[in-house]
C-alpha positions as CSV (number, residue, x, y, z in Angstrom):
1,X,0.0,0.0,0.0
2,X,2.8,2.5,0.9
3,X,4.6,2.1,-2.9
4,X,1.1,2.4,-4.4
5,X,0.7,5.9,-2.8
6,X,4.3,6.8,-2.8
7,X,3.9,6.1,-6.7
8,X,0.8,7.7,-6.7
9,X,2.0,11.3,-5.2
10,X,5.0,11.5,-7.4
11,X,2.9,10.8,-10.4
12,X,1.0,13.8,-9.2
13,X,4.1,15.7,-8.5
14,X,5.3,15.1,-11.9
15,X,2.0,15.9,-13.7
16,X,1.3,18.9,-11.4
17,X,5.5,20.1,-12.2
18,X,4.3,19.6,-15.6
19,X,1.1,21.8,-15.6
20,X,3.1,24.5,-13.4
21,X,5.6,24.9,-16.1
22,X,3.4,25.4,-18.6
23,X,1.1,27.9,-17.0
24,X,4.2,29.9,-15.7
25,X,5.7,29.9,-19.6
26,X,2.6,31.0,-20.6
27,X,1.4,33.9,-18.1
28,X,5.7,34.9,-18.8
29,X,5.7,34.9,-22.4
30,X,2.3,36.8,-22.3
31,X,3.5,39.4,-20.1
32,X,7.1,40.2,-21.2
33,X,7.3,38.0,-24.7
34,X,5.0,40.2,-27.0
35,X,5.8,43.4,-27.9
36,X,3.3,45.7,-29.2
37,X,6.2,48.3,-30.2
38,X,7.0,45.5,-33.5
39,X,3.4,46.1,-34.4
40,X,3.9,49.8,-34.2
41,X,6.8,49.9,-36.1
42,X,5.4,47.3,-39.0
43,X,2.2,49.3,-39.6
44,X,5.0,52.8,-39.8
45,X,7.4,51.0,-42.0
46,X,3.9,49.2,-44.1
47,X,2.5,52.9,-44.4
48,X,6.4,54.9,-45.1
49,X,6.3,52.1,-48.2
50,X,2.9,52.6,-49.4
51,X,3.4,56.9,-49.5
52,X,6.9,56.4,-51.0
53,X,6.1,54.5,-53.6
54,X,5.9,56.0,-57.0
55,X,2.8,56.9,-59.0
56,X,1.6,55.1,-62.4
57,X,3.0,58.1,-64.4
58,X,6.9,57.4,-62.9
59,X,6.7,54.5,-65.4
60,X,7.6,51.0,-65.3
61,X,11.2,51.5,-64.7
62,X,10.6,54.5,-61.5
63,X,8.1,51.8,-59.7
64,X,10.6,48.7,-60.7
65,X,13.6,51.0,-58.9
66,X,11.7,52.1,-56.1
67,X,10.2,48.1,-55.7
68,X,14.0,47.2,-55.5
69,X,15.0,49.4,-53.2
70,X,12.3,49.2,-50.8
71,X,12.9,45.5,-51.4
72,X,16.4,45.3,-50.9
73,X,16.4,48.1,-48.0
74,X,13.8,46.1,-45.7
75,X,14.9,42.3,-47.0
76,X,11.1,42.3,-48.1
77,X,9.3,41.3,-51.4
78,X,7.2,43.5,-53.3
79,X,4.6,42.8,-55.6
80,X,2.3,45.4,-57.6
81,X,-0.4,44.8,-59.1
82,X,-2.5,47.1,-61.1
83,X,-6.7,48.1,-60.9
84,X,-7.8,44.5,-62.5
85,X,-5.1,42.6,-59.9
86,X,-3.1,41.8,-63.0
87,X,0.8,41.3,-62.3
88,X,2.8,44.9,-62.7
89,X,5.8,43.9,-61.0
90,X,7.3,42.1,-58.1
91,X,11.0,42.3,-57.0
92,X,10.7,37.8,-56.4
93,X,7.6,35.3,-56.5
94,X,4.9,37.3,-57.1
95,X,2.2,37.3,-54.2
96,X,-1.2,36.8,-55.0
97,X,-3.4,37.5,-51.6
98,X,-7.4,37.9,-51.7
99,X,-7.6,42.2,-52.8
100,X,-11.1,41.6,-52.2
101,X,-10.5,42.9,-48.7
102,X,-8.0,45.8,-49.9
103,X,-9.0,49.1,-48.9
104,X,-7.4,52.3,-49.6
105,X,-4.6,53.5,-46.7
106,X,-5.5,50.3,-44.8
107,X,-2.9,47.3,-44.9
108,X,-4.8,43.8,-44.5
109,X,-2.4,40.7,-44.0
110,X,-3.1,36.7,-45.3
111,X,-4.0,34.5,-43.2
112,X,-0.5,32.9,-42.6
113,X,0.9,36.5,-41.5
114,X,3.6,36.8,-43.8
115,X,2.2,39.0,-46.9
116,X,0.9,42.5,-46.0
117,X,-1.6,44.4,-48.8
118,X,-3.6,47.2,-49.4
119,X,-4.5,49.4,-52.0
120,X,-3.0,52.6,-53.3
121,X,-4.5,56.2,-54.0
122,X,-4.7,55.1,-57.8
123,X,-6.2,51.7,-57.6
124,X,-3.6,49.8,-57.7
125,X,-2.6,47.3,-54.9
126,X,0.7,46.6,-53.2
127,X,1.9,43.7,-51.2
128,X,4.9,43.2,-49.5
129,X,6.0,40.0,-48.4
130,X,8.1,39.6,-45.1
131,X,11.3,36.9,-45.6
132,X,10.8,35.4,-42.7
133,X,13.7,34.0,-41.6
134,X,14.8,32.3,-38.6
135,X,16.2,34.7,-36.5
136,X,18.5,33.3,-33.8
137,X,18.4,35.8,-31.4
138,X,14.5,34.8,-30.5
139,X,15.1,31.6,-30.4
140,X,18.4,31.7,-28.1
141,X,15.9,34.1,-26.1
142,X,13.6,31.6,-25.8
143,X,15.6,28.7,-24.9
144,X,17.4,30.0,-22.3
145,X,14.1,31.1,-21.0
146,X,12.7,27.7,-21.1
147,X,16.2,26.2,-19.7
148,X,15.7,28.7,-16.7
149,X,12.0,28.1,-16.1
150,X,13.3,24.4,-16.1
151,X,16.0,24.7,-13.3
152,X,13.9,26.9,-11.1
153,X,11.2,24.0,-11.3
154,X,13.9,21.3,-10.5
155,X,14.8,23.3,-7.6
156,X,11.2,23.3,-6.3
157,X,10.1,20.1,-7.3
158,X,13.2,18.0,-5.6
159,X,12.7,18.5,-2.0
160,X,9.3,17.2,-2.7
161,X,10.5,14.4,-4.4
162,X,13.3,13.5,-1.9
163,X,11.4,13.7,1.3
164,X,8.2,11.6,-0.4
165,X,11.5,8.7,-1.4
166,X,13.3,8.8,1.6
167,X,11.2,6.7,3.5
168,X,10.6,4.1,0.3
169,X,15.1,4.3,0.3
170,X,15.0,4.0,4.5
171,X,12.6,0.6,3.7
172,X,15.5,-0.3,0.9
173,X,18.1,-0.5,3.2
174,X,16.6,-1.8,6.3
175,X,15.6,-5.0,3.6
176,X,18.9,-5.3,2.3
177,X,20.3,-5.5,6.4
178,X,18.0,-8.1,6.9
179,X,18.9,-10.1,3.8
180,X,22.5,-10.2,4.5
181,X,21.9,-11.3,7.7
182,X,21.9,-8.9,10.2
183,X,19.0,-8.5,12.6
């Protein structure tokens, strides 16, 4: 009876441990891991792109230089399309989102986050795709967050652990004694 509750409270130990870290991670990365400032700054930078670029008259050659630049400045992809959402010009794969939703000075984004649209002052419609790549300072961020979390739980969970196996341990011995012979 004693090992099947032993077993018993350090199953609920280990679930419960289990259940602590997760909430913690979570109530931690929802109160220092998202950043409302990157929003800020994406709609600015979204908008600075949209005002910059150049006007149907500029040609194909002023909106191709500006699409580069823009492109090339903010490691993003541009695509324009014109009125009809027939392909102007994109700086790499050309983007096709819904333009359905497209509004004029608003930027709408796909479902999958990564391409950004709206439509200009002269009907046509930009998109600029994010490249999206891994970047290793989140992740180190993140691990050595979750490494942390992890120690601190060890710390709190052993004691537990310990003083519910010492007396299973104690039983250990004392059987052993006997077995070799000493009473």
């Amino acid at each position: 009876m004693l090992i099947r509750t032993l077993y018993l409270r350090i199953c609920a130990i280990f679930l419960g441990s289990i259940v602590a870290f997760v909430a913690v991670a979570g109530v931690l990365w929802n109160a220092f891991g998202v950043d409302d400032y990157e929003e800020e700054v994406l709609e600015r930078t979204l908008t600075l792109a949209a005002v910059t670029f150049p006007s149907e008259q500029a040609g194909l050659g002023g909106q191709l230089k500006t699409a580069r630049q823009l492109a090339e400045t903010l490691d993003v992809s541009v695509t324009v399309h014109d009125g009809e959402t027939e392909l102007v010009l994109a700086t790499a794969e050309p983007a096709s989102p819904d333009f359905q939703t497209a509004r004029i000075g608003e930027w709408s984004q796909t479902i999958d986050s990564s391409q950004w649209y709206t439509r200009l002052e002269d009907g046509r419609y930009l998109t600029i795709e994010f490249n999206r790549m891994s970047a290793p300072g989140d992740w180190t961020i993140m691990g050595i967050f979750l490494l942390l979390l992890a120690v601190i739980l060890a710390l709190i969970t052993y004691p537990l652990l310990r003083r519910l196996t010492l007396r299973l341990e104690n039983l250990q011995t004392e059987v052993a004694q006997i077995g070799d012979g000493y009473l």
